[in-house]
C-alpha positions in Angstrom: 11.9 10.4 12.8 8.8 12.6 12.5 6.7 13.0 15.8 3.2 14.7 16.9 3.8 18.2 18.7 0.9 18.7 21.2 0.3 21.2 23.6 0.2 20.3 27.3 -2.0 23.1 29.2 -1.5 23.9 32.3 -2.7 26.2 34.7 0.0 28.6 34.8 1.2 28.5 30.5 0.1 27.6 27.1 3.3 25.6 26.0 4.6 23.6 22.5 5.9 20.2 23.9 6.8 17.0 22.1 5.3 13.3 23.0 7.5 11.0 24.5 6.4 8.0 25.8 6.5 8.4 29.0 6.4 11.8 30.5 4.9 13.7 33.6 1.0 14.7 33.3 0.8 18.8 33.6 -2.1 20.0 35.6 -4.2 21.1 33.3 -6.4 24.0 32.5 -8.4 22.6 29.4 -9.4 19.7 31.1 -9.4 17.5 33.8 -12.4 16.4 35.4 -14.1 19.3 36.6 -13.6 21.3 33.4 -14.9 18.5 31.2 -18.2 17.6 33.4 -18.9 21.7 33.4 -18.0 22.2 30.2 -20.3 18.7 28.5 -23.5 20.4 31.2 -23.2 23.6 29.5 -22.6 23.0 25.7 -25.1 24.2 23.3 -25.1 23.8 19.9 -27.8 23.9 17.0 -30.0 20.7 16.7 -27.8 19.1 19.4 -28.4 17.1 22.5 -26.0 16.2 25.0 -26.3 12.4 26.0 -23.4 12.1 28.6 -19.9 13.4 29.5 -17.7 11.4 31.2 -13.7 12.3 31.8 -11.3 9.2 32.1 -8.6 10.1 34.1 -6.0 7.0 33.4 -6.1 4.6 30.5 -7.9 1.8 30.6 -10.9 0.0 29.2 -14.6 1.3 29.1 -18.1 -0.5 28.9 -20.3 0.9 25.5 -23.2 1.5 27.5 -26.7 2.6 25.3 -25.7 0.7 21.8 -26.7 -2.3 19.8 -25.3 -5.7 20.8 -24.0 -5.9 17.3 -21.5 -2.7 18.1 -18.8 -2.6 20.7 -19.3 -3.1 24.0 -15.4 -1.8 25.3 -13.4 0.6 23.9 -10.2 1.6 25.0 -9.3 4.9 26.4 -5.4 5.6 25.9 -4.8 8.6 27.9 -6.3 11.4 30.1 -9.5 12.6 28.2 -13.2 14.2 28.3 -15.7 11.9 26.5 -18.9 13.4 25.5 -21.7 11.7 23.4 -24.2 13.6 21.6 -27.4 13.0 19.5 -27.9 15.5 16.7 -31.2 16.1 14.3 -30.0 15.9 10.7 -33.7 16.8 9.7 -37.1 15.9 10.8 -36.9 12.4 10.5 -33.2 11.5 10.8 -30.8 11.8 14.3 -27.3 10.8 14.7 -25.6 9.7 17.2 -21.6 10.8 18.0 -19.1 10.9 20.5 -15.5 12.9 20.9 -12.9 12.3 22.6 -11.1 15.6 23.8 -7.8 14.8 25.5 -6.1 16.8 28.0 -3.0 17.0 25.9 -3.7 18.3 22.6 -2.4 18.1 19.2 -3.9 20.9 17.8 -5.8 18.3 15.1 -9.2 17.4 15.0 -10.1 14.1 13.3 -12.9 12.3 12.2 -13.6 8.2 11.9 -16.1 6.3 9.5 -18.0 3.3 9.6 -17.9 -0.4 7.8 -20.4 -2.6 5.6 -23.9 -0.5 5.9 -23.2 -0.6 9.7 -24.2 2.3 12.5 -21.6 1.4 14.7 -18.9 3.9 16.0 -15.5 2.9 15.1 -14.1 3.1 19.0 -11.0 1.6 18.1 -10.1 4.0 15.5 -11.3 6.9 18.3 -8.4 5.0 20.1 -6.4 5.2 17.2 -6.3 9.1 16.3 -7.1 10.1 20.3 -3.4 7.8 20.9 -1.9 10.4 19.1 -3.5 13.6 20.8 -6.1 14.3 18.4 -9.5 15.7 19.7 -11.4 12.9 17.6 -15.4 12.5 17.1 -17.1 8.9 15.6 -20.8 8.3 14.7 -23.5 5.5 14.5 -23.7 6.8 10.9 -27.6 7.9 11.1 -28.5 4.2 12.4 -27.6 1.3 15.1 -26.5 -2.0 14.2 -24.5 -3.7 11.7 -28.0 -4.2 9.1 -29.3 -2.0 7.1 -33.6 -2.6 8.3 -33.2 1.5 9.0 -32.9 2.6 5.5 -36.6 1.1 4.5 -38.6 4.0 3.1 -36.1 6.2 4.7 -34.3 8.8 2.6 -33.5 10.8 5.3 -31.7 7.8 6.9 -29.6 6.9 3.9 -28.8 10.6 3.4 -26.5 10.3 6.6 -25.4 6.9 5.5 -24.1 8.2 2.4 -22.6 11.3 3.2 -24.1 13.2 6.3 -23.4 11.8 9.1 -19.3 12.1 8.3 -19.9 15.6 6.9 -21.8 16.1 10.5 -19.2 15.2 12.4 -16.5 17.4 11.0 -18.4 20.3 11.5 -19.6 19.6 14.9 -15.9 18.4 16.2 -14.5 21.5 14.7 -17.4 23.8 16.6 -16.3 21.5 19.9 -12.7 22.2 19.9 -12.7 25.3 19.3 -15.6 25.9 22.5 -13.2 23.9 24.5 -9.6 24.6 24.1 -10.9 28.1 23.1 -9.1 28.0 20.0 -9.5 26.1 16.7 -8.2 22.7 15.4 -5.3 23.6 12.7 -5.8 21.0 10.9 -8.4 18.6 10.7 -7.9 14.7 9.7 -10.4 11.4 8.6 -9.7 8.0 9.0 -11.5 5.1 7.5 -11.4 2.2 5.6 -13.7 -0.4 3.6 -17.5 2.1 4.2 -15.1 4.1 5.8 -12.6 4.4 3.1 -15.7 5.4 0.5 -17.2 8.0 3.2 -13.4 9.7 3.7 -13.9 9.7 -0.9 -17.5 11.1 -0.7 -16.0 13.7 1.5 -12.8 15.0 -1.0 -16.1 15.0 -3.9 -18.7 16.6 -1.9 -17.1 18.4 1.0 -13.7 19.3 -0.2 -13.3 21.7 2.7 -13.9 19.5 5.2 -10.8 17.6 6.3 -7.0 18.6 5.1 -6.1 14.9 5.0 -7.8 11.7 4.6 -6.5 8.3 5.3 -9.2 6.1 3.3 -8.7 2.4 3.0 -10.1 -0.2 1.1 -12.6 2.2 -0.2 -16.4 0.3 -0.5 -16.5 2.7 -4.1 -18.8 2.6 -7.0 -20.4 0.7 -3.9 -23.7 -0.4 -5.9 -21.6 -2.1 -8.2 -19.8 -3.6 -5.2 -22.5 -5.3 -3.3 -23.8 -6.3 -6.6 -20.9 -8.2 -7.2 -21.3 -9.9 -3.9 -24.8 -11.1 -4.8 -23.7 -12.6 -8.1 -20.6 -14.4 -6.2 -22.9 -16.1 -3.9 -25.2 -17.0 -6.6 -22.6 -18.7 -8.7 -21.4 -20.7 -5.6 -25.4 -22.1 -4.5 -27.3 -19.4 -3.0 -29.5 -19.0 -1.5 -29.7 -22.4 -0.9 -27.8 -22.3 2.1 -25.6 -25.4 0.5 -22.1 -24.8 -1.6 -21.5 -25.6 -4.4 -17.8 -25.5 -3.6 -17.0 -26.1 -0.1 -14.7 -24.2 2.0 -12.1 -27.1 1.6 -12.3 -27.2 -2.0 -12.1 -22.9 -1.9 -8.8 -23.7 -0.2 -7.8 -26.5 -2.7 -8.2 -23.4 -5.3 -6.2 -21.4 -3.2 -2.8 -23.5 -2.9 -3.3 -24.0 -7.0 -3.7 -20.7 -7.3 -0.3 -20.2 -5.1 1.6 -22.7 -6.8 1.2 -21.0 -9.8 1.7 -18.0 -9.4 3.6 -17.2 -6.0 7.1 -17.3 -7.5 6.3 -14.4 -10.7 7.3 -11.8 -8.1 10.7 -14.0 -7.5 9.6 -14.6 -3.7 8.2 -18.1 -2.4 6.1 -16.2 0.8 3.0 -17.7 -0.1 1.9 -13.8 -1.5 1.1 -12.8 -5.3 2.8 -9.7 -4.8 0.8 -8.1 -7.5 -2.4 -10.9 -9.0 -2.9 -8.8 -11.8 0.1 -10.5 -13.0 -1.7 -14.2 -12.5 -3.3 -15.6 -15.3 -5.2 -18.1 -13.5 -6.8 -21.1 -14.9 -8.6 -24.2 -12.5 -8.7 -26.7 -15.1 -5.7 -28.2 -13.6 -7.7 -29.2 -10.8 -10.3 -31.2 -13.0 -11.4 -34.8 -11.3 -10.3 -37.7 -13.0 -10.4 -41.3 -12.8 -7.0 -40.7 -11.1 -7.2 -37.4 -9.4 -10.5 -38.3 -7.1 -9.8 -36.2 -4.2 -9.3 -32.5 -3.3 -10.8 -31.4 -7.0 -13.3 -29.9 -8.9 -16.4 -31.2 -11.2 -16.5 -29.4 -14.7 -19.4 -27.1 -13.5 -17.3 -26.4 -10.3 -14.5 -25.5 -12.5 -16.7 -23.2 -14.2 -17.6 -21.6 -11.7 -13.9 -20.8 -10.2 -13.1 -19.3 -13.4 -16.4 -16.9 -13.5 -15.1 -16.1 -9.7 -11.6 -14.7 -10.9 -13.2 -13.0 -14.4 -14.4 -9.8 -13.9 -18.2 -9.1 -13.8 -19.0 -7.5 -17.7 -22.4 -6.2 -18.8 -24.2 -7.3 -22.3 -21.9 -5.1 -24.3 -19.0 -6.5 -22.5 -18.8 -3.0 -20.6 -16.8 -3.8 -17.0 -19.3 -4.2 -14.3 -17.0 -4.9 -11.4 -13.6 -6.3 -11.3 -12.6 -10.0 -10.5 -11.4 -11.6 -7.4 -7.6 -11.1 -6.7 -5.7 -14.4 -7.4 -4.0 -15.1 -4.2 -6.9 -14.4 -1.7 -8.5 -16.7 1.3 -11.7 -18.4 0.6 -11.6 -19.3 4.7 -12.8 -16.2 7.0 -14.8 -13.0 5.6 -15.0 -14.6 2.1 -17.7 -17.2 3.7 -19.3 -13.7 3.0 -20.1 -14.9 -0.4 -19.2 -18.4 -0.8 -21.4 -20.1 2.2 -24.3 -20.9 0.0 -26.4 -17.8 1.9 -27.0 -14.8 0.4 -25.0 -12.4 1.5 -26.4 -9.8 4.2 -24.7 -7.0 3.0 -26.8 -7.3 -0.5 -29.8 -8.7 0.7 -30.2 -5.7 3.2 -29.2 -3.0 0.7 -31.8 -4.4 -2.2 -34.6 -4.9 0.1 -34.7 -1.9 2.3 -32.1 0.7 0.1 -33.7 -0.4 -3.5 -36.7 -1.6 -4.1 -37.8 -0.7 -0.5 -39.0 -4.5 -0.6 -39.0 -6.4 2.6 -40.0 -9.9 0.7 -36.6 -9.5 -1.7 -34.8 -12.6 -0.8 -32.0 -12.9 -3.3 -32.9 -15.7 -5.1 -33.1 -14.3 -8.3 -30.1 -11.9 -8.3 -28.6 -10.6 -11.5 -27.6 -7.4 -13.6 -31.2 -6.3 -13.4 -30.7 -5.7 -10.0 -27.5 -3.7 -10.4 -29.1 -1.6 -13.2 -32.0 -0.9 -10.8 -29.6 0.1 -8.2 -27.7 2.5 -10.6 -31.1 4.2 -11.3 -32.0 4.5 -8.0 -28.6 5.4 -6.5 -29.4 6.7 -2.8 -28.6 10.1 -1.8 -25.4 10.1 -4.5 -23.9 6.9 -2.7 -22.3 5.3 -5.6 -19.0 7.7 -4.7 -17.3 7.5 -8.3 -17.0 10.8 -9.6 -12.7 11.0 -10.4 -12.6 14.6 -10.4 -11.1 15.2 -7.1 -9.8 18.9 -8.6 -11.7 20.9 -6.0 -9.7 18.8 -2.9 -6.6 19.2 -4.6 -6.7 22.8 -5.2 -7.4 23.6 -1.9 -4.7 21.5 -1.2 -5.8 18.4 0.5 -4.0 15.6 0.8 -5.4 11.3 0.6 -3.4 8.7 1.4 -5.1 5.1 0.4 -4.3 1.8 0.6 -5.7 -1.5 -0.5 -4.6 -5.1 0.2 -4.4 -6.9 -2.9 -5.2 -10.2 -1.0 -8.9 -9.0 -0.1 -11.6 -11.6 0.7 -14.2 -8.7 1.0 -13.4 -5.9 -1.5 -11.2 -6.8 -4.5 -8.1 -4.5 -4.6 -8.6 -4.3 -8.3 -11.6 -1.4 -7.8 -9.1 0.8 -6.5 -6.3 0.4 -9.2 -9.2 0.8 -11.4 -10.3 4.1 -9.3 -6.5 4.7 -9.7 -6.4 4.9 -13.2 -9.6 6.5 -13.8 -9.2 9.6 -11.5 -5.1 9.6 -13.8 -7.1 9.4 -17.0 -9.2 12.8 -15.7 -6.6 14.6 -13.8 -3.0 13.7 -15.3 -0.6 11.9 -13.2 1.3 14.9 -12.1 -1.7 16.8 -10.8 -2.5 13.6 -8.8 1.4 13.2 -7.5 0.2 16.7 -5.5 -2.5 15.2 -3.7 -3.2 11.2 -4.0 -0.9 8.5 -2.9 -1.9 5.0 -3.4 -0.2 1.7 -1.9 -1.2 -1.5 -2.8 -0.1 -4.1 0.2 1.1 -7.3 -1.1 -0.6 -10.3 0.9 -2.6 -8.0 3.2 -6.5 -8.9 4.0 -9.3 -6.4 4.4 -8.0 -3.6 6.0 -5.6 -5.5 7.6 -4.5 -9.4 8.5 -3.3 -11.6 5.7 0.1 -13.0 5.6 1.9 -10.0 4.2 3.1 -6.9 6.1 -0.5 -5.6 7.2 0.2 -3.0 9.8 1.3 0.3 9.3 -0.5 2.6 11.5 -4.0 2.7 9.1 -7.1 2.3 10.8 -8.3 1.1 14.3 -5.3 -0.8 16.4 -3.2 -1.4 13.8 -1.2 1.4 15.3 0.2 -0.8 18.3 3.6 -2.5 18.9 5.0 0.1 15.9 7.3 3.0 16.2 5.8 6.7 16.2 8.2 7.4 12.9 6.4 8.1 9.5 8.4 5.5 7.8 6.4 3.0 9.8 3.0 5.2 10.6 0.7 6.1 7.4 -1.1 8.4 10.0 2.3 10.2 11.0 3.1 9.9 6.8 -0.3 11.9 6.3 0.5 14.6 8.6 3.4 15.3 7.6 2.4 15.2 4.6 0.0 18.0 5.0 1.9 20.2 7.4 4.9 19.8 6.0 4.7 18.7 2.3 6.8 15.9 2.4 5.0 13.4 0.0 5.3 9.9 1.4 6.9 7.6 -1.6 7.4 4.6 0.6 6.2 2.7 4.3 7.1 -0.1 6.0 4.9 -2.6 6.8 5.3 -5.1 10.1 3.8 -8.5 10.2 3.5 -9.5 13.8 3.7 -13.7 14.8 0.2 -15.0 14.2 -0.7 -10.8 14.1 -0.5 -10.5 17.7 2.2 -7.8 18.9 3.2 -9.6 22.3 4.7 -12.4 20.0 7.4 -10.0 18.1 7.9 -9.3 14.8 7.7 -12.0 11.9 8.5 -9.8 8.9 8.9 -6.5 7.6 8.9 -4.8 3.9 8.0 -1.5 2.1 5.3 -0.7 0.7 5.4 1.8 -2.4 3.1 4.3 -4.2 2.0 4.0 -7.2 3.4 4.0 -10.1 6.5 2.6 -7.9 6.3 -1.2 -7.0 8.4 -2.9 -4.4 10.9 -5.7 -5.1 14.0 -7.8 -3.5 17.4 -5.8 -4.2 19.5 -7.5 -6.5 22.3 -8.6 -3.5 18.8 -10.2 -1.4 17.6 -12.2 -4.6 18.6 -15.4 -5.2 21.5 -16.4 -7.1 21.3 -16.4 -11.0 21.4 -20.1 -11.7 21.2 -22.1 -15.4 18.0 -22.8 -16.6 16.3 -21.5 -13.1 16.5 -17.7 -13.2 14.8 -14.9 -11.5 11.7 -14.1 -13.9 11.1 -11.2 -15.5 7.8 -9.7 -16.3 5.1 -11.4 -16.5 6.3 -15.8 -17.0 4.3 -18.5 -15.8 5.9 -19.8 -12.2 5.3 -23.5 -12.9 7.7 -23.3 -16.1 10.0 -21.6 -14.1 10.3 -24.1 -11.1 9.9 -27.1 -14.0 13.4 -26.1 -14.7 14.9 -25.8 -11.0 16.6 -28.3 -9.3 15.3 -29.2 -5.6 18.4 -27.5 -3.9 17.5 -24.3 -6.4 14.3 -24.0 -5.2 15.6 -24.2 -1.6 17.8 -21.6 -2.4 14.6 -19.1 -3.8 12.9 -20.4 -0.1 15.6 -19.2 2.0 15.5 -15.4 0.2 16.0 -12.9 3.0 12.7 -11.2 2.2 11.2 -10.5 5.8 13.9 -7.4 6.4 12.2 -3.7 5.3 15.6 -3.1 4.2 15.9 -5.7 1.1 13.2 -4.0 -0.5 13.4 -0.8 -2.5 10.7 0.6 -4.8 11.2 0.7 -8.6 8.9 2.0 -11.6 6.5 -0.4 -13.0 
């Protein structure tokens, strides 16, 4: 089991303790309340106002005072710590606002948290994720408040800190903090983020290689022009702006179970996961209304336009634009993103105010010739797709990133893509130094879904799980970087109805690439005549054609929710 030293500071002794969890609170020298209120009234640094300092002397949950409605309005504080919020001029015409939590007992890491969608809201449960853990951790608004992006309109300044400053900001302010109040510096510095976040923590390893010695980035929002242009031409196909679907969320879902009983059982597990959809050659047609099929199906356009949904987006020369929807994936939740019949915000915020600096752009023509104008335009280098990661690496950084492959918001395809292309420029065994990619079977954005979606990645995700790396991507990173042991495998935890006070449903690993996880031969089902275990890739609905009823109970009952069943193989 691998576990966070910190240094408990007392009046008397500067001591190396190790986290337990429960243990006695020290008196301490570096903080309590008295040292934190002095030390927030006198702090001075360049271009840098001090909002409020506030020290929380128990855990418990806080009111967001000062924000927009659209942000948080609690956070919760896990331990004994000094909270101080700061607004800081990025240039004459661009502020942002932080906050960092400094905790009495310390770590001796500082980390840093991103942002989602074009938001400027601070990520406060990923300040209680890292500060859970006895980091000294700082978030931002991102240059901007609220979750839109109306800020960025004639505003280069603004999407400068969107793009890239406001993260680099906070890593070197947090750094200048620590060291002016535990009066000695961070030894290693860590970023956590996923979807915005996830491409900020990628912009950093590009641009600021220096920055942070290890970055946690999920779901990254990468070649991000490409991404919400993608979204546009999704809604389009499916009725908008219209505000009226073409195909309605209970036909989405029809499309869903079709797509699930054909191609659930190529990975050998019924679980109602495609462990990898790559694998899923999906194909609606099945689903065509007849003169006996009258219900729950699809029109020819409607079929149409499922298949143009799981095709990849290609440009006139058949050049990859952005990669298809996952087979496998929820058309209920965060896809109404793009499927309600409205355009989506994301896109219609990004073109009018980011792009063409157009307040009258509604959407209603979206196409290509939007995403090419985008690509031209490009603000402030946001685009994040440059694979050459060589300066990170050689300094010797570590990433750690992760992407469900049942996303409703960003398909997980981009990032095997990013995969490959940052292989293709740097060799596999330069990247096996520094990058470690899991793909999570059945997991949502960022987390939910019905696979195994927690491991300690971003904002609570952390709770009701062991602090052991085997279960803790954080705890894998660290130890990772301090101690180079590169981690080849986690376990994930699905929680009842994901809510830790019902227990634990299921559990599996989760492997790096190249490595993919799969049942062990003794957990599989029995070899049977005429219904075997495919292999490679096999169409599931010829497979269960030639299974029995009592077979196919047999393949149900697979003891697949124990970690220990799995093992990870090469592809």
């Amino acid at each position: 089991m691998f576990s966070l030293p910190f240094f408990r500071i007392s009046a008397l002794t500067l001591a190396v303790t190790f986290p337990s969890l429960s243990h006695s609170r020290a008196t301490p020298r570096y903080g309590g309340a008295d040292y934190c209120y002095a030390f927030g009234k006198g702090l001075v640094l360049e271009d840098t106002q001090v909002l409020n300092t506030t020290y929380h002397s128990v855990a418990q949950t806080i009111a967001i005072t000062s924000t927009d409605p659209t942000c948080d309005q609690t956070a919760q504080v896990p331990l004994p710590l000094c909270r101080i919020t700061l607004l800081v001029t990025t240039s004459p015409s661009s502020k942002v606002e932080m906050e960092i939590w400094l905790p009495d007992e310390w770590s001796q890491r500082v980390g840093a948290v991103g942002n989602g969608g074009l938001n400027g809201c601070v990520d406060h449960s990923s300040l209680t994720f890292l500060s859970s853990f006895n980091f000294a951790v700082i978030g931002s608004n991102n240059g901007h408040d609220g979750i839109g992006g109306a800020a960025f309109l004639n505003s280069p300044e603004v999407l400068k800190d969107f793009a890239y400053r406001a993260v680099h900001t906070e890593a070197v302010v947090s750094k200048e903090i620590v060291k002016k109040y535990y009066s000695y510096a961070a030894k290693k510095s860590y970023y956590v983020g996923c979807s915005t976040g996830g491409r900020q923590g990628f912009k950093m390893i590009e641009d600021f290689p220096d920055d942070f010695d290890g970055v946690l980035a999920g779901a990254p929002a990468i070649d991000v022009n490409h991404l919400l242009g993608w979204g546009g031409i999704m809604s389009r196909l499916n009725g908008a702006p219209s505000g009226i679907p073409i195909i309605s969320p209970a036909l989405w879902q029809v499309v869903t179970l079709d797509m699930l009983a054909k191609c659930d059982l190529i990975d050998g597990v019924l679980d109602g996961i495609i462990d990898n959809p790559d694998l899923c050659d999906y194909d609606p047609a099945g689903l065509l209304c007849t003169d006996i099929l009258t219900e729950n199906c699809l029109t020819h356009s409607q079929i149409e336009i499922a298949r143009k949904v799981f095709s990849p987006i290609t440009g006139p020369d058949g050049e990859l634009i952005y990669p298809r929807y996952d087979p496998g994936m929820s058309f209920l939740g965060s896809a109404q993103l793009y499927f309600s019949g409205v355009f989506p915000f994301l896109a219609l915020d990004w073109w009018k105010y980011a792009i063409y600096n157009d307040t009258s752009f509604d959407g209603s023509s979206f196409g290509l010739k939007d995403l090419t104008a985008a690509d031209k335009v490009n603000p402030a280098g946001v685009s994040t797709w440059n694979p050459d990661l060589s300066a990170y690496a050689n300094r010797g950084g570590k990433v750690l990133t992760y992407h469900g492959r049942r996303d409703s918001l960003i398909p997980s395809g981009n990032s095997i893509r990013w995969y490959n292309l940052v292989q293709l420029t740097m060799g596999q065994h330069t990247m096996d130094n520094f990058y470690r990619f899991f793909p999570i079977p059945g997991m949502d954005h960022c987390s939910g879904g019905p696979g195994a979606n927690s491991f300690a990645q971003f904002g609570y995700s952390f709770k009701g799980l062991p602090k052991d790396k085997q279960y803790n991507a954080l705890l894998a990173l660290v130890d990772w970087v301090e101690n180079g042991h590169a981690p080849e495998s986690i376990i994930g935890t699905k929680f009842v109805s994901d809510n830790v006070t019902l227990g634990i449903d299921s559990q599996r690993l989760h492997c790096a690439l190249p490595k993919k996880s799969v049942l062990k031969v003794e957990a599989r089902a029995p070899a049977k005549v005429n219904c075997t275990l495919p292999t490679g890739v096999l169409k599931a609905e010829d497979w269960i054609r030639n299974c029995t009823q009592s077979e196919l109970n047999d393949v149900a009952q697979l003891d697949w929710k124990k970690a220990e069943n799995w093992v990870c193989v090469e592809e």
